[in-house]
mmCIF file as Biopython writes it, N, C-alpha, C and O atoms, coordinates in Angstrom:
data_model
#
loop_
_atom_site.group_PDB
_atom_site.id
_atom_site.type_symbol
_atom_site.label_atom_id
_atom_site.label_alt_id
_atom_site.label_comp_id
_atom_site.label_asym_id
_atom_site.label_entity_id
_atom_site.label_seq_id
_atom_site.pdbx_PDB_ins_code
_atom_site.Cartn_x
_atom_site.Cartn_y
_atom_site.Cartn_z
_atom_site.occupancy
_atom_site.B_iso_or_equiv
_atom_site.auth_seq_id
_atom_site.auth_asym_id
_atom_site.pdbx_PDB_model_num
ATOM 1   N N  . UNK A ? 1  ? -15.145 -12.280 -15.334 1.0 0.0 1  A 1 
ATOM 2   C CA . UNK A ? 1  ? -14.786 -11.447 -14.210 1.0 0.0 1  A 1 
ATOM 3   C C  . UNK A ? 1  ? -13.322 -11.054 -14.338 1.0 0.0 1  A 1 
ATOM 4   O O  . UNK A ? 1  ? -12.434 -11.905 -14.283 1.0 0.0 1  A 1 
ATOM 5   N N  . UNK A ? 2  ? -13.090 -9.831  -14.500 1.0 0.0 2  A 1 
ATOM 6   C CA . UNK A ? 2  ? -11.947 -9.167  -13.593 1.0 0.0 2  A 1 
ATOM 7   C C  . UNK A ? 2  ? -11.141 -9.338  -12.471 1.0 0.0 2  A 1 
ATOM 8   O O  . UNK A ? 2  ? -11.521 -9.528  -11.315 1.0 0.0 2  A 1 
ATOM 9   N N  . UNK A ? 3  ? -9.479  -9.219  -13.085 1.0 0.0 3  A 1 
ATOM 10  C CA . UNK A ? 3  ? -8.957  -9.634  -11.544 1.0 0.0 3  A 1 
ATOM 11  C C  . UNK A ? 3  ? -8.270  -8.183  -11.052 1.0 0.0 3  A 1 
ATOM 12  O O  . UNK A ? 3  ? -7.646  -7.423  -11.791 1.0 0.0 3  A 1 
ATOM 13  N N  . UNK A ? 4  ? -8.487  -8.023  -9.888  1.0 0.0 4  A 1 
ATOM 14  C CA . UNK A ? 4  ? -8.094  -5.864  -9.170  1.0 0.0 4  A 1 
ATOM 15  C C  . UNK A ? 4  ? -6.750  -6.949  -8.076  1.0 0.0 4  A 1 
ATOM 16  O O  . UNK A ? 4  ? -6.950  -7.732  -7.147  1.0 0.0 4  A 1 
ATOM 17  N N  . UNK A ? 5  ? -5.788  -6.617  -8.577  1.0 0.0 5  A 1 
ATOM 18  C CA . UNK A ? 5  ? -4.701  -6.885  -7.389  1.0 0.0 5  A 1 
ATOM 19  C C  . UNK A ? 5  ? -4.701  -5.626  -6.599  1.0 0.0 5  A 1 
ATOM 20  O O  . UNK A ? 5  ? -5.239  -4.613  -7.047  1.0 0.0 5  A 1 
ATOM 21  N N  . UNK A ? 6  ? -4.185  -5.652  -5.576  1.0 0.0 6  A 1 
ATOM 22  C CA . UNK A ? 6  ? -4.095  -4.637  -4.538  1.0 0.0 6  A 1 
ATOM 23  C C  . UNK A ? 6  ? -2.759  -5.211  -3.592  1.0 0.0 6  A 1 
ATOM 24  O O  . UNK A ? 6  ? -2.799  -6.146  -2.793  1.0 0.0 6  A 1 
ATOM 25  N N  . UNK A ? 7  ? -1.625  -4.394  -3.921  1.0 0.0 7  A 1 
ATOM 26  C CA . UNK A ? 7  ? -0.621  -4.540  -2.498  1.0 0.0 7  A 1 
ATOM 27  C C  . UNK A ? 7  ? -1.187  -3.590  -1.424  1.0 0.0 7  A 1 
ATOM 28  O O  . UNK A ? 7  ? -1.730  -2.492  -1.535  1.0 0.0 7  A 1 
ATOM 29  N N  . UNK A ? 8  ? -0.869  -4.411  -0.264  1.0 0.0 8  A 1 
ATOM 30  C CA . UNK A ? 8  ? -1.211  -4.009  0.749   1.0 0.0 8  A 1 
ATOM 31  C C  . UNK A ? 8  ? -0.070  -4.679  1.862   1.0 0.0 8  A 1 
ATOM 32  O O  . UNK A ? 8  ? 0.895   -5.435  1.747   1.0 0.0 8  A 1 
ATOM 33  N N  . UNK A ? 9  ? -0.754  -3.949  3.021   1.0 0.0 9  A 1 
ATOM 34  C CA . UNK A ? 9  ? 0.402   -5.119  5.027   1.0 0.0 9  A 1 
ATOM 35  C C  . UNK A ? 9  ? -0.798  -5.930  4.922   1.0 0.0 9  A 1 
ATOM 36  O O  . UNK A ? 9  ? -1.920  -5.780  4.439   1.0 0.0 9  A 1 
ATOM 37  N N  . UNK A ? 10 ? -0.113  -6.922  5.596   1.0 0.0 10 A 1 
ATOM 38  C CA . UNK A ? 10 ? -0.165  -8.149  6.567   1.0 0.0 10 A 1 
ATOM 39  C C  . UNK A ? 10 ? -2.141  -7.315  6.815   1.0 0.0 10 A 1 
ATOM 40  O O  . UNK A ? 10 ? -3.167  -7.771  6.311   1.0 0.0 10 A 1 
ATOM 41  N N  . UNK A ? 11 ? -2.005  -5.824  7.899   1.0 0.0 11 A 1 
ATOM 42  C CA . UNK A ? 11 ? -3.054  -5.549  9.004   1.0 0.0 11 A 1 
ATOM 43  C C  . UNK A ? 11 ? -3.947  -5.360  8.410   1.0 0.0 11 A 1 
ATOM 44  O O  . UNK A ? 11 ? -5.077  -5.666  8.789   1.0 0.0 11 A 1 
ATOM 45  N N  . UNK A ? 12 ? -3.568  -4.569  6.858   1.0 0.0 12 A 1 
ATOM 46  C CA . UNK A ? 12 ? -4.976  -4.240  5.938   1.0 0.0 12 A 1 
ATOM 47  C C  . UNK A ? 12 ? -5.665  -4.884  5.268   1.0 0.0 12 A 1 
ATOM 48  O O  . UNK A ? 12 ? -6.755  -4.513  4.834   1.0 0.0 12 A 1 
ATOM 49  N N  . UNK A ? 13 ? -4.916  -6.425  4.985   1.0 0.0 13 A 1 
ATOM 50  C CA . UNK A ? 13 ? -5.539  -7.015  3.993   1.0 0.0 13 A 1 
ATOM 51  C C  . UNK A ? 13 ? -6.352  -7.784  5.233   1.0 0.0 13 A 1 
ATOM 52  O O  . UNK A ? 13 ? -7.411  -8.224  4.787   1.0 0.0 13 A 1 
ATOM 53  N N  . UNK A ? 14 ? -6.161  -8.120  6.843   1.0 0.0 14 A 1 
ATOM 54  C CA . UNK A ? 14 ? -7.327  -8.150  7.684   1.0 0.0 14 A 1 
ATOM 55  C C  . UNK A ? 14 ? -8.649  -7.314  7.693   1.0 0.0 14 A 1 
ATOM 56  O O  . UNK A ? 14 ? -9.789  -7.778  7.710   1.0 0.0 14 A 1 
ATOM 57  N N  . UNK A ? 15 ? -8.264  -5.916  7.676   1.0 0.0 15 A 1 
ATOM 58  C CA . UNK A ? 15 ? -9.696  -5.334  7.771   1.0 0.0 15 A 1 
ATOM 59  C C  . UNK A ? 15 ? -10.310 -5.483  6.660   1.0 0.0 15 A 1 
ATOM 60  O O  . UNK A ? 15 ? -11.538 -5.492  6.578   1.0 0.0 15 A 1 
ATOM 61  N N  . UNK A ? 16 ? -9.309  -5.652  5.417   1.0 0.0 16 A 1 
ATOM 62  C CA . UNK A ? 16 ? -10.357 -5.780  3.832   1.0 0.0 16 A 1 
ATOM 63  C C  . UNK A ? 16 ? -11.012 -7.017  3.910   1.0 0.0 16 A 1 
ATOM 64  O O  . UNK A ? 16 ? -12.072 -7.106  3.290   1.0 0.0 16 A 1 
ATOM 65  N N  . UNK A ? 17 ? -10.404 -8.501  4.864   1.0 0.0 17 A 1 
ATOM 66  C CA . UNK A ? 17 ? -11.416 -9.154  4.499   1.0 0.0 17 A 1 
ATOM 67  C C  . UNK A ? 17 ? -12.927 -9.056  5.520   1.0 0.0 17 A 1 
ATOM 68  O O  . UNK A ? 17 ? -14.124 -9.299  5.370   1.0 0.0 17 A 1 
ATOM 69  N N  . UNK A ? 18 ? -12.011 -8.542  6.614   1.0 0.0 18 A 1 
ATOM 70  C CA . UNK A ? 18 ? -12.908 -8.469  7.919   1.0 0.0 18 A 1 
ATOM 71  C C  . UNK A ? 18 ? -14.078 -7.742  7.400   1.0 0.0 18 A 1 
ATOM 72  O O  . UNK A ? 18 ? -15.174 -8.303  7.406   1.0 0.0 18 A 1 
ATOM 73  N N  . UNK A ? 19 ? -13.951 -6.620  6.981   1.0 0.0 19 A 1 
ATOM 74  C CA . UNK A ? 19 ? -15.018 -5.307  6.503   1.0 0.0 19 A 1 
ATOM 75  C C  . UNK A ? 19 ? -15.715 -5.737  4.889   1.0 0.0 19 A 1 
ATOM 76  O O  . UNK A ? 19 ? -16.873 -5.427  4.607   1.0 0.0 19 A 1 
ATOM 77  N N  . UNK A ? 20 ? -14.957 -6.364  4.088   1.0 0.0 20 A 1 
ATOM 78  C CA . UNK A ? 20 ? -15.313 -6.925  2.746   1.0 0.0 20 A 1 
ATOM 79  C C  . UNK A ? 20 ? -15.281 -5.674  2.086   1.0 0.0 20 A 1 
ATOM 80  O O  . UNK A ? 20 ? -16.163 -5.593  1.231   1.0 0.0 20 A 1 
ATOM 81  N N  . UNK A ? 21 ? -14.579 -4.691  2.190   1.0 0.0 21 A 1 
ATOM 82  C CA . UNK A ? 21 ? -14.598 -3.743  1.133   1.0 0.0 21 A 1 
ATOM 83  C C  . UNK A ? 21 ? -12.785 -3.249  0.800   1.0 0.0 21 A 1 
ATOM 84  O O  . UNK A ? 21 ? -11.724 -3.614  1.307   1.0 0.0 21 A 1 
ATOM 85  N N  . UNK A ? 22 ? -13.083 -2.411  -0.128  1.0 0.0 22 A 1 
ATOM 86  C CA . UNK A ? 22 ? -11.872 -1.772  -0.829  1.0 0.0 22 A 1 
ATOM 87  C C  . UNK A ? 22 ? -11.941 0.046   -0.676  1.0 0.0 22 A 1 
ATOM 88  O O  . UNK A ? 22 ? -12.836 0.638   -1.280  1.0 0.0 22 A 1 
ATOM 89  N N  . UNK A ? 23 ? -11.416 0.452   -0.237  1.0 0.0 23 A 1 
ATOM 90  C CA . UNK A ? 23 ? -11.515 2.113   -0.773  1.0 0.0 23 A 1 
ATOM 91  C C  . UNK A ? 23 ? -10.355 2.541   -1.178  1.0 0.0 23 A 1 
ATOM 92  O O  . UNK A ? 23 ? -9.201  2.336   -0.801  1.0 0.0 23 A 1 
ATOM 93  N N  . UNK A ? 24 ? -11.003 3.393   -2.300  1.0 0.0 24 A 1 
ATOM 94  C CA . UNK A ? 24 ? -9.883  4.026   -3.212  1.0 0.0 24 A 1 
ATOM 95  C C  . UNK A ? 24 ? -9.689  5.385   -3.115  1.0 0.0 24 A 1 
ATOM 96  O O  . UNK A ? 24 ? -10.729 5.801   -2.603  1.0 0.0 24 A 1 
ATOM 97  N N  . UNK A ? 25 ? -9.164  6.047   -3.257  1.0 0.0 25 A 1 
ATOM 98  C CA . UNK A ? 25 ? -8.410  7.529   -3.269  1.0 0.0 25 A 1 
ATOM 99  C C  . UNK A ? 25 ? -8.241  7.728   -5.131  1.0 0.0 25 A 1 
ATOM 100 O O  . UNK A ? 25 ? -8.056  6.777   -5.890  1.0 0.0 25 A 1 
ATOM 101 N N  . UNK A ? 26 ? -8.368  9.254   -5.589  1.0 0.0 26 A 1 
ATOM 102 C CA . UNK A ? 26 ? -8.619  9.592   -6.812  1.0 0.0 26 A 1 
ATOM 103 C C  . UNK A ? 26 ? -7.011  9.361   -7.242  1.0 0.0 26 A 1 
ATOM 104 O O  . UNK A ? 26 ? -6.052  9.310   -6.472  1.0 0.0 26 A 1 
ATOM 105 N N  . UNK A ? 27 ? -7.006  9.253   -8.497  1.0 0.0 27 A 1 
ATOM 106 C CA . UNK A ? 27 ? -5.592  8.841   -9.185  1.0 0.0 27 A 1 
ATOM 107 C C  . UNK A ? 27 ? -5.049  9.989   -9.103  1.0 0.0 27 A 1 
ATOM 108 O O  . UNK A ? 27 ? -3.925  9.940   -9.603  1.0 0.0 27 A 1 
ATOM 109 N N  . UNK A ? 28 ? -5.441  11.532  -8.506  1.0 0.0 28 A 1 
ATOM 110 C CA . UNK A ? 28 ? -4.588  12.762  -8.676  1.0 0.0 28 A 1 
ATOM 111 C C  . UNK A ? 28 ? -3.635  12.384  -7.372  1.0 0.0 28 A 1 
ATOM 112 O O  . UNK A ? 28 ? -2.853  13.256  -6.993  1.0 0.0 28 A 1 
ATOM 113 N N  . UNK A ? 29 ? -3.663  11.460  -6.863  1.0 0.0 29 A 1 
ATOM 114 C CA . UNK A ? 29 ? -3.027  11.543  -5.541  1.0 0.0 29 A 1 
ATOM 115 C C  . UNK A ? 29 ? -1.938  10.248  -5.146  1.0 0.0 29 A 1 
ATOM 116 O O  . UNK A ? 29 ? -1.353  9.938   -4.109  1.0 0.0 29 A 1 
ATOM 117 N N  . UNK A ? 30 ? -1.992  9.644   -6.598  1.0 0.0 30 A 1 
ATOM 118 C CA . UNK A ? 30 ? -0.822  8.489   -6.560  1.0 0.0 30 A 1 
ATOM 119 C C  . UNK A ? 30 ? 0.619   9.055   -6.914  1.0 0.0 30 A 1 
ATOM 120 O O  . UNK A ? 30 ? 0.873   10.045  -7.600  1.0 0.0 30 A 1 
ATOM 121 N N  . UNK A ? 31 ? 1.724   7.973   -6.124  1.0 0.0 31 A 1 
ATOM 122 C CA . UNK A ? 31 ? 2.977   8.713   -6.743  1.0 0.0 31 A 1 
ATOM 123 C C  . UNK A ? 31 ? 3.836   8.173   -7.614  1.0 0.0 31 A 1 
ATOM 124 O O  . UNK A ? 31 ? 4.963   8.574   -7.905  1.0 0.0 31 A 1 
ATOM 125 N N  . UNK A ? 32 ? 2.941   6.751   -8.232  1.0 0.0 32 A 1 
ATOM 126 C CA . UNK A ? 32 ? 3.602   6.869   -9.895  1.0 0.0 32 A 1 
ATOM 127 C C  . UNK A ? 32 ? 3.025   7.276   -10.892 1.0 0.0 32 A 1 
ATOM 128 O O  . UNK A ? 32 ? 1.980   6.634   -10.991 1.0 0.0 32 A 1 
ATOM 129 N N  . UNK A ? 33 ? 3.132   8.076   -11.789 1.0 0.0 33 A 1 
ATOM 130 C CA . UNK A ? 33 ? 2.818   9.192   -12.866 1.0 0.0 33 A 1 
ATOM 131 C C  . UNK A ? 33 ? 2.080   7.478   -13.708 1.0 0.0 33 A 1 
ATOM 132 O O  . UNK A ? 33 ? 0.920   7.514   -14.117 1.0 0.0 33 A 1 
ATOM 133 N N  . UNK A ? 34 ? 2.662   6.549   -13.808 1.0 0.0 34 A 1 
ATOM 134 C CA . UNK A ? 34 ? 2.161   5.399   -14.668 1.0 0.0 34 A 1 
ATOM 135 C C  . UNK A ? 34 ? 1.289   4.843   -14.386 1.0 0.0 34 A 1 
ATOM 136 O O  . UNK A ? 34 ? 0.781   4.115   -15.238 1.0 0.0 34 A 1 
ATOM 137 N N  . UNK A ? 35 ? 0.530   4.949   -12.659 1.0 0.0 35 A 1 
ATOM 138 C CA . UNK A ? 35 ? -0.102  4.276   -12.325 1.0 0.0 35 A 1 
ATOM 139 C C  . UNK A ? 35 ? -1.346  3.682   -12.875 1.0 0.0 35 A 1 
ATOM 140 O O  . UNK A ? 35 ? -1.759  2.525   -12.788 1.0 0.0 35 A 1 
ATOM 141 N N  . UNK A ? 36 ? -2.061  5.145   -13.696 1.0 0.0 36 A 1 
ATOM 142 C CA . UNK A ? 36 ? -3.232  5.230   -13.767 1.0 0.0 36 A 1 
ATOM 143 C C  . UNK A ? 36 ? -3.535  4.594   -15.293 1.0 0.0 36 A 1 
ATOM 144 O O  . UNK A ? 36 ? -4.600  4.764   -15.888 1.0 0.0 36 A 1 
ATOM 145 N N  . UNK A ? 37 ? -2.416  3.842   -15.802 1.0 0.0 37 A 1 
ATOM 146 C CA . UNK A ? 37 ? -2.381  3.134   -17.741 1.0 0.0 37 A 1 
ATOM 147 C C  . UNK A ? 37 ? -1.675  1.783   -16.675 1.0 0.0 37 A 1 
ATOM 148 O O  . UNK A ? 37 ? -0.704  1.745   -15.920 1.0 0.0 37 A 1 
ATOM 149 N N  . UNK A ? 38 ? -2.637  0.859   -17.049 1.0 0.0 38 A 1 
ATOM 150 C CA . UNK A ? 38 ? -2.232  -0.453  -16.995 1.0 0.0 38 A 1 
ATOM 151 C C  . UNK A ? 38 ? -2.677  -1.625  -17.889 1.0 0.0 38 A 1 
ATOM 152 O O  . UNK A ? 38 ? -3.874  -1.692  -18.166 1.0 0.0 38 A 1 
ATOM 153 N N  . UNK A ? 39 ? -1.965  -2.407  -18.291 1.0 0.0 39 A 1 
ATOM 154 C CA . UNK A ? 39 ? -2.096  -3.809  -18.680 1.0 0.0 39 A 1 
ATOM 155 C C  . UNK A ? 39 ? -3.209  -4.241  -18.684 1.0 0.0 39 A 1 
ATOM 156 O O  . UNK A ? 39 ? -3.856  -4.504  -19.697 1.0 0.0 39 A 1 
ATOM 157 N N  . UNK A ? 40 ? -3.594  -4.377  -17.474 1.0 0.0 40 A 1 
ATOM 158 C CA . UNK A ? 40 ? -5.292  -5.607  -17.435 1.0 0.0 40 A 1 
ATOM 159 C C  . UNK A ? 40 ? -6.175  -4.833  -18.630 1.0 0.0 40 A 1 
ATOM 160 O O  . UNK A ? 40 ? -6.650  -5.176  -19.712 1.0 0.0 40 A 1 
ATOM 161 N N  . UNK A ? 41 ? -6.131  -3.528  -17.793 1.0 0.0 41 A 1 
ATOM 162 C CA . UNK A ? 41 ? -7.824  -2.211  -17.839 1.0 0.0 41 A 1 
ATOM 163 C C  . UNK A ? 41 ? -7.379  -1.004  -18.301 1.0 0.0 41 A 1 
ATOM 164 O O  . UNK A ? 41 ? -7.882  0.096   -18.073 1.0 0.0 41 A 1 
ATOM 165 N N  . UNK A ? 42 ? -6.431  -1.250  -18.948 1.0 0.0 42 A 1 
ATOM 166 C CA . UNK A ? 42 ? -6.249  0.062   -20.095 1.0 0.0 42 A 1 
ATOM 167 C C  . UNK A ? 42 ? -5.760  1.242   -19.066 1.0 0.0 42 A 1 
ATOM 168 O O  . UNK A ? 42 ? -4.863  1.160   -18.228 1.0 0.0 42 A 1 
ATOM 169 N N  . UNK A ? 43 ? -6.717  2.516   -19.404 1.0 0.0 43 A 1 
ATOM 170 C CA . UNK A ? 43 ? -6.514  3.824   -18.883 1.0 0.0 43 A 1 
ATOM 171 C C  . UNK A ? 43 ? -7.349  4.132   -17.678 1.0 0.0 43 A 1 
ATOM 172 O O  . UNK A ? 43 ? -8.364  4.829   -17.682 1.0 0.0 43 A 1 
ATOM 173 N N  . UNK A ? 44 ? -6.810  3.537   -16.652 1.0 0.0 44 A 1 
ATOM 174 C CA . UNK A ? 44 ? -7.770  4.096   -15.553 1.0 0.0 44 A 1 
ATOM 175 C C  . UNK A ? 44 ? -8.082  5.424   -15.211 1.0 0.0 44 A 1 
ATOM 176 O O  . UNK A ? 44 ? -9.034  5.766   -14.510 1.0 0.0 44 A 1 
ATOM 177 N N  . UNK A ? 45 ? -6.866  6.495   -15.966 1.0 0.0 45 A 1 
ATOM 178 C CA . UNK A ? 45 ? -6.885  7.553   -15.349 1.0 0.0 45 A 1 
ATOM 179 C C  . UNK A ? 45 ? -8.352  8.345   -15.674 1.0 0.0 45 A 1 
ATOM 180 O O  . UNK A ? 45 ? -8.217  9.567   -15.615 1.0 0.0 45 A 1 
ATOM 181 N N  . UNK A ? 46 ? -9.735  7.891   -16.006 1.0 0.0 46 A 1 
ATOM 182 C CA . UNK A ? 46 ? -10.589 8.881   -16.649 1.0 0.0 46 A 1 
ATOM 183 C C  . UNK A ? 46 ? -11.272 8.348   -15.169 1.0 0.0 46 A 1 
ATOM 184 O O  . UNK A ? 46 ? -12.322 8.861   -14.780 1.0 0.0 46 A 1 
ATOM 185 N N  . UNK A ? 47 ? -10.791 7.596   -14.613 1.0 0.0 47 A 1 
ATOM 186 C CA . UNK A ? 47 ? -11.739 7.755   -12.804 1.0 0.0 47 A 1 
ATOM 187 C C  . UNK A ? 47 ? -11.520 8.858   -12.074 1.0 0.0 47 A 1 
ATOM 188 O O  . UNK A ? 47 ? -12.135 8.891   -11.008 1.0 0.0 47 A 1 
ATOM 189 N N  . UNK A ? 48 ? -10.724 9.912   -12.364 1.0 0.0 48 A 1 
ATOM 190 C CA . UNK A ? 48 ? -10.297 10.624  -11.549 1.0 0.0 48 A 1 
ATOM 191 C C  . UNK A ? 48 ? -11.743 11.278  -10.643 1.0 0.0 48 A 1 
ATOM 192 O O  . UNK A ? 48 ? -11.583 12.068  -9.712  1.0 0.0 48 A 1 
#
């Protein structure tokens, strides 16, 4: 298994456990240009 970190507040990481889910927004809409090449999982950017 895979580990997905996620920063988040204090309020959201309540409803993520409250609700048990995650939602994501497409990588055209992040505002570091690096976001989408990481370490763990390579090139995320082909989720777009």
């Amino acid at each position: 298994m895979k580990t997905l970190y996620h920063y988040t507040t204090v309020e959201t990481l309540l409803l993520i456990l409250n609700y048990k889910t995650l939602r994501f927004k497409s990588l055209l809409y992040v505002d570091d240009p690096l976001e989408p090449s990481t370490s763990d999982f390579g090139n995320l950017g082909g989720f777009k």
